[in-house]
N, C-alpha and C positions, 0 to 999 in steps of 0.2 A: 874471432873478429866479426860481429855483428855487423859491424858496417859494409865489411866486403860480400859479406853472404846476402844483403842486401842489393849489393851493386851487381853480384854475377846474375842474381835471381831477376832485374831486370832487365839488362842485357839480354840476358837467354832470354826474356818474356820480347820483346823488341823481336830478336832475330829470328823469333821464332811466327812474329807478328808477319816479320815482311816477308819470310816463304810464302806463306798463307797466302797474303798480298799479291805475291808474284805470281804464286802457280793460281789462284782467280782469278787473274787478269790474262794468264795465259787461256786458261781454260775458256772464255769468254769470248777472248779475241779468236779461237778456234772452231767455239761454236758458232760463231758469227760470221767466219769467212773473209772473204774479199781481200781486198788489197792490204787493208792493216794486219790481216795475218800473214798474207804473203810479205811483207816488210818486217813485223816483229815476232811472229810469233816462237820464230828458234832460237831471235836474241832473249824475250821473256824466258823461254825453258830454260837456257843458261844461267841467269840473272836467278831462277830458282835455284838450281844446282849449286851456286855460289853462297847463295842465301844459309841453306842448307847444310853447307861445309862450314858456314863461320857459325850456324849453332849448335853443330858437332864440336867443334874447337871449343869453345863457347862452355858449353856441358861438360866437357873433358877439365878444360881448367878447375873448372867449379870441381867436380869432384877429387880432383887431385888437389887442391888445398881445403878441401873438407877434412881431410887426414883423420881419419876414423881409422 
């Protein structure tokens, strides 16, 4: 199914996007201090972590109907 192997491949490219996205943004807000990190910066780590877990899931699917 070409089509699907197209769809999981951007997916994962996306989920894989907004880890990236998130832990930069964490990283940032960290090196920068102040109050915006004391507000977000443990909800951003999380928001990674989650990010994260759906391109595990994500990659998992994909190769469980790759069926090689």
């Amino acid at each position: 199914m070409p089509g699907m192997k197209t769809a999981s491949a951007l997916l994962l490219g996306l989920a894989l996007f907004m880890t990236l996205a998130v832990l930069f943004a964490g990283l940032i807000a960290m090196a920068r201090g102040g109050e915006f990190n004391k507000r977000h910066g443990n909800k951003l780590m999380r928001y990674r972590v989650i990010a994260q877990a759906v391109a595990l899931v994500i990659f998992a699917v994909a190769m469980l109907m790759r069926g090689d």
